[in-house]
NUTI-847683 format. One line per field, with one value per residue (C-alpha): residue number from 1; residue in three letters; y, z, x. Coordinates in steps of 0.1 Angstrom, whole numbers. Each point is the difference from the previous one (the first is absolute). Layout:
# residues N
k: c(NUM|...) $
r: c(ALA|...) $
c2: c(Y|...) $
c3: c(Z|...) $
c1: c(X|...) $
# end
This chain:
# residues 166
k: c(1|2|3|4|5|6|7|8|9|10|11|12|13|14|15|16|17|18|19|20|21|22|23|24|25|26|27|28|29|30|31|32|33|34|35|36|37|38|39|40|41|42|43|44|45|46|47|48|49|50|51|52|53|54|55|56|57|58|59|60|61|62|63|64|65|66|67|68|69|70|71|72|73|74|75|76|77|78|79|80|81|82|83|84|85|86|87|88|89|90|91|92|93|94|95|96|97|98|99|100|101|102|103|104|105|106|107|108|109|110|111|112|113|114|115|116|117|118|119|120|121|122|123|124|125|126|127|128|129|130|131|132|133|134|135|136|137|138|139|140|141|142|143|144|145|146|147|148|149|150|151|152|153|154|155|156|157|158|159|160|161|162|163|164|165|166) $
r: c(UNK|UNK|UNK|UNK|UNK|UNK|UNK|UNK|UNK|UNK|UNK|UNK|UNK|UNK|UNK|UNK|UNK|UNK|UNK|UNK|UNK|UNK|UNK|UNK|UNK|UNK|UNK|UNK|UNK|UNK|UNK|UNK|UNK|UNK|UNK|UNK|UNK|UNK|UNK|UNK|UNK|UNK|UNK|UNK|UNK|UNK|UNK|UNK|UNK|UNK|UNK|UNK|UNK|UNK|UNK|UNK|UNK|UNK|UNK|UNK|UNK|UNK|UNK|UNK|UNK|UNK|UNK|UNK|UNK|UNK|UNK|UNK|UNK|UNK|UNK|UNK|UNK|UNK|UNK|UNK|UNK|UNK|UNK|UNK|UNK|UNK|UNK|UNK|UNK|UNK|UNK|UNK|UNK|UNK|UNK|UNK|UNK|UNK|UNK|UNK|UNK|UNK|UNK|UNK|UNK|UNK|UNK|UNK|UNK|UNK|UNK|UNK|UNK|UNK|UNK|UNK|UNK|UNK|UNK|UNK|UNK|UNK|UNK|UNK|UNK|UNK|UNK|UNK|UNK|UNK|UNK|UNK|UNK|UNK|UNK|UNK|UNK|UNK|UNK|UNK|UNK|UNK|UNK|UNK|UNK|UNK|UNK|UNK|UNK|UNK|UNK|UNK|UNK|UNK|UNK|UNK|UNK|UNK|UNK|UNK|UNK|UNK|UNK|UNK|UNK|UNK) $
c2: c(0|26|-8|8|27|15|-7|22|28|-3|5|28|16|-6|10|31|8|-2|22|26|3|-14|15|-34|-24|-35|-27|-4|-31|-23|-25|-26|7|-34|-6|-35|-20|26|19|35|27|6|31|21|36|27|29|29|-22|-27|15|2|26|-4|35|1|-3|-35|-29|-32|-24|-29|-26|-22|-38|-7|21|25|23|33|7|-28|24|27|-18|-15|29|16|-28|-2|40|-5|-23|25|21|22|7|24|-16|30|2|-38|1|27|-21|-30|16|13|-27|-20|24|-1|-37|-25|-34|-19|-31|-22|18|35|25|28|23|24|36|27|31|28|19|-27|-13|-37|-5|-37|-16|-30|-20|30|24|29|-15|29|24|8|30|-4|-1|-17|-31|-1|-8|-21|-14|-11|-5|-32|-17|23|8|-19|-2|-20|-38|-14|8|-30|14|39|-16|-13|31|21|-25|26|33|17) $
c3: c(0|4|-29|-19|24|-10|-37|3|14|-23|-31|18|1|-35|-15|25|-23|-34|11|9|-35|-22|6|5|-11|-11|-16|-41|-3|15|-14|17|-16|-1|-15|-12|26|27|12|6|12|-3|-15|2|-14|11|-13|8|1|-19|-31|-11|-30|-1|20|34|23|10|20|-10|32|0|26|-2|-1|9|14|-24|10|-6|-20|-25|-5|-11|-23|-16|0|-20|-26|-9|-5|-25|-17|-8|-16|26|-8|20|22|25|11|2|24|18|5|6|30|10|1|19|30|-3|-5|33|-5|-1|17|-9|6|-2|-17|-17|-18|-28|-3|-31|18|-16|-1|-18|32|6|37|16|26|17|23|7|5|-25|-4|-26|-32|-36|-14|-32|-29|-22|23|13|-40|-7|33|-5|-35|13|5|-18|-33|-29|-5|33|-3|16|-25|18|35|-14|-14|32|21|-20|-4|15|-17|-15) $
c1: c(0|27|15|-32|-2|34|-6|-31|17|30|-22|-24|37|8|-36|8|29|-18|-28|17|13|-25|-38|-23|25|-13|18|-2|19|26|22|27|39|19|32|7|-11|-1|-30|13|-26|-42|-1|-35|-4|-23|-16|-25|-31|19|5|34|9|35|4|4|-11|0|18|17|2|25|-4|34|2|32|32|16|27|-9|31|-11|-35|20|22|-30|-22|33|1|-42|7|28|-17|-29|27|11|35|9|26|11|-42|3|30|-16|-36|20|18|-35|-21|30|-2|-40|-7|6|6|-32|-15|-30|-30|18|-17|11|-19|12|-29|0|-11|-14|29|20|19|1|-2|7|-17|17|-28|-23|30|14|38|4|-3|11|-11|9|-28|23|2|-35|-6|26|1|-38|0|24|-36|-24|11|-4|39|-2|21|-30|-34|-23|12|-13|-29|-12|10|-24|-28|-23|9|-26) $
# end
């Protein structure tokens, strides 16, 4: 019973977080991110009342399956943005070194969730608290577009997310 007790209160915490940014968030779709054999993280993205546009703002929630250091989230967050075409390799570096300070390293059941303000920041919320900020436009798209766009390395895993946009 605590345990559903403290699972409650973790994601009244976390749905705390979203709200604040995103005006009656609800989900539009979710998907489950394997690779090979591995099950990764759930994903579920919210919107204002669960319609996504592609503008923000809105919430992509990642609830991790296994342990992941956070260093390995940057690196890999880096590498699906150069595959879009982003050539750039000084904003890379500088991103790279970014997300390394933001992201912890995760544990089963960790969640982190990644929200595009209004004002084009990308804020981070690590189990119901803020763990940091990038106030960059540029990387709130690209950082984003590493699920969203149609450039993403994963089509079936976009398809699903945005099963409920209108």
């Amino acid at each position: 019973m605590l345990l559903s007790l403290l699972s409650f209160n973790a994601f009244a915490d976390i749905s705390a977080s979203i709200k604040e940014v995103v005006e009656a968030p609800a989900k539009v779709g979710e998907a489950r991110f394997s690779y090979y054999f591995w099950d990764v993280y759930d994903a579920t993205l919210y919107a204002p009342k669960g319609r996504w546009n592609g503008q923000p703002p809105y919430a992509l929630k990642l609830t991790y399956l296994r342990d992941l250091k956070g260093k390995k989230i940057a690196q890999r967050s880096v590498k699906e943005m150069k595959k879009q075409g982003l050539k750039d390799a000084t904003k890379l570096a500088q991103w790279r070194g970014q997300m390394q300070q933001i992201f912890p390293d995760v544990k089963e059941n960790d969640v982190l969730i990644g929200i595009a303000t209004s004002q084009q920041t990308t804020r981070f919320v690590y189990n119901g608290e803020v763990i940091g900020n990038i106030d960059d436009a540029d990387f709130t798209q690209r950082f984003f577009d590493i699920w969203l766009s149609e450039k993403t390395s994963e089509p079936e895993f976009r398809q699903q997310l945005l099963e409920g946009a209108n």
